[in-house]
N, C-alpha and C positions, 0 to 999 in steps of 0.2 A: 483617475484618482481612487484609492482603495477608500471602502468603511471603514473606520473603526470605532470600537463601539467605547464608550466616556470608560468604562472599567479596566478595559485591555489594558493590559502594557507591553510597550513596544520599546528593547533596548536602542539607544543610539546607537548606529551604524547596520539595525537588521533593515534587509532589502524588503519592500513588500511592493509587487506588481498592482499595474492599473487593475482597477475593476473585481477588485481579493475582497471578502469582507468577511471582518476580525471581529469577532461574537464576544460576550461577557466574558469576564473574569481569564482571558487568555495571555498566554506570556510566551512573546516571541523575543528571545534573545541578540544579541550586537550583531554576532555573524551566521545567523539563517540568513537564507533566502526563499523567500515566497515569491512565487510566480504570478504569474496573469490570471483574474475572474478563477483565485481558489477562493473557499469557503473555510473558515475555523471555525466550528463549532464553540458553544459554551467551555468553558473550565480545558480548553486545548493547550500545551507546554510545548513548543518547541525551542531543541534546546540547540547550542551552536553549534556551526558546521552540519544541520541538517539542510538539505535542499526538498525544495516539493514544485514540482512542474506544474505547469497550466495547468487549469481547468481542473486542480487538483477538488477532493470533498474529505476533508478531513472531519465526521462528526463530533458531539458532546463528549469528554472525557478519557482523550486521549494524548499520551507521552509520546512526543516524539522525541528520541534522544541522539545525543552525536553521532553520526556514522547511519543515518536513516537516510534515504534516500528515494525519494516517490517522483518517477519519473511522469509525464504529463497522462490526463485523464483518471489519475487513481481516486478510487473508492476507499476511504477506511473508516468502516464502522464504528458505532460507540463502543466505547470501554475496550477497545481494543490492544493489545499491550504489545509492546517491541524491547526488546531487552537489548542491549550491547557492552555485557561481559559477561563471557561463557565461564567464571565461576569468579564468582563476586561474593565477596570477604569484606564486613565491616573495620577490619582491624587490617587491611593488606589491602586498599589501595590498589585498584590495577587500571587508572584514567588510562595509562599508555599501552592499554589491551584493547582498548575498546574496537570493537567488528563491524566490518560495515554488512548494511542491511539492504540489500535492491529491492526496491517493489518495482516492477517492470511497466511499459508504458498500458493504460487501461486495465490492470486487474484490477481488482474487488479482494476487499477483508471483510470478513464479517463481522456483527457486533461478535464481543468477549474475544475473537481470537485471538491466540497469543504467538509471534513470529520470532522465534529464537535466533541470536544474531548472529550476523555470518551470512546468513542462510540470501537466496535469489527469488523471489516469484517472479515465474515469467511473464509472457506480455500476455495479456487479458486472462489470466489465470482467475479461479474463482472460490477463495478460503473460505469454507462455510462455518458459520456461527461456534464460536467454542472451540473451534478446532486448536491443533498446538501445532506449531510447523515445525518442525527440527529438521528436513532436509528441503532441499532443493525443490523448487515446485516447475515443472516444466509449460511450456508455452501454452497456452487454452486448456486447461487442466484444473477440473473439479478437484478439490479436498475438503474431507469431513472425517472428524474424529480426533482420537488422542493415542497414540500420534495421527498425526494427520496421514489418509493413502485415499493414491488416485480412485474416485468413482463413479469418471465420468469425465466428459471435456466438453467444452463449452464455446457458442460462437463468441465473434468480437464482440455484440451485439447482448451477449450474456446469456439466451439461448442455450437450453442441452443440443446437443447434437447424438444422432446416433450415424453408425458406420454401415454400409452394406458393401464387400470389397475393398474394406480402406479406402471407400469415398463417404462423404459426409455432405449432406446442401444444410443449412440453417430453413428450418422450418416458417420463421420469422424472416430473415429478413435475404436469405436465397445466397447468404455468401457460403462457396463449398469450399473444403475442407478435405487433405489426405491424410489418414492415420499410417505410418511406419515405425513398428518397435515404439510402441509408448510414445510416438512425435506425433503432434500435429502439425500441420502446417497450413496457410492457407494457399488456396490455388485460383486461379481465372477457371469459368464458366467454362 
C-alpha cells in the first residue's frame, strides 16, 4: 500500500504502486501511472498520461507533464524542468503537439536541469546540475552545460569511468565497459 501524505492529491482513476510515497502538497492526475516503492517529493505535479517506473525518485518541485516518461530506477532532481511543446504560444494552443520525453531505465537529472521534449536520455545517462538537454543523450553518458555536451560517461553504478583502448572497468564497483564512436556499452569481465 502507497503513502500518501493528508495534502496530496490524488485524481480518481491515477494508478499509484505498492510501497510509492506521495510527499506534501503533490498532484497526481486521473491517468498517471506511478509504479512500485517510487518517491514524490514535496510540491511534485504529475500530469496525465505521464508513466514513472519503479523505484522511481522523483525530488521537491518538479513538473511532470504529458508525454514524460521515466522508465524504472530514474533520478530527477529538484527543480528540475521538462517541457512538452517545442514552441508554446499562450494565444495557439498546441495540447495536440505535445512530445514525448524518455528518460531511460536508471539515469540521473540533476537539480535545475531542464530536458527539452522530444528529446531520449539513455539508460543510466547522468544530466548534470543546470544543464539544458536539447538533443539526445546516448547510453552512460555524462552531460554538463548549456546546451548540454558529452564530458565524460559514467558506470551503471554512477561512477566516471575512464577508457584505456576502448575498455573501461568501474573503479567502484568492477562492471567494464566498451567505448565505440561515442557508444558505450556494457560487456562481461
Amino acid at each position: 500500500m502507497p503513502f500518501i501524505h493528508g495534502t496530496a492529491v490524488i485524481d480518481a482513476g491515477a494508478k499509484i504502486g505498492a510501497g510509492s510515497s506521495i510527499w506534501h502538497y503533490v498532484h497526481v492526475c486521473e491517468r498517471a501511472l506511478v509504479g512500485e516503492d517510487v518517491v514524490l517529493g514535496q510540491n511534485v505535479f504529475v500530469a496525465n498520461d505521464v508513466v514513472i517506473g519503479d523505484g522511481c525518485r522523483v525530488q521537491n518541485n518538479v513538473s511532470l507533464y504529458s508525454g514524460v516518461i521515466l522508465e524504472t530506477g530514474v533520478f530527477v532532481g529538484p527543480s528540475a524542468v521538462f517541457t512538452n511543446v517545442k514552441r508554446p504560444r499562450a494565444r495557439f494552443p498546441r495540447k495536440d503537439q505535445f512530445a514525448k520525453t524518455l528518460i531511460r531505465e536508471g539515469a540521473t537529472i540533476g537539480a535545475n536541469a531542464t530536458i527539452v521534449c522530444g528529446r531520449v536520455v539513455g539508460l543510466c545517462a547522468f544530466i548534470g546540475a543546470g544543464a539544458v538537454v536539447t538533443k539526445d543523450v546516448p547510453d552512460f553518458a555524462m552531460v554538463r552545460g548549456t546546451p548540454a555536451q558529452i564530458c565524460g560517461y559514467v558506470c551503471r553504478c554512477g561512477e566516471p569511468l575512464s577508457f584505456d583502448a576502448a575498455r573501461g572497468k568501474c573503479n567502484s564497483c568492477d562492471r567494464c565497459y566498451c567505448l565505440d564512436a561515442n557508444k558505450v556499452t556494457e560487456v562481461e569481465t
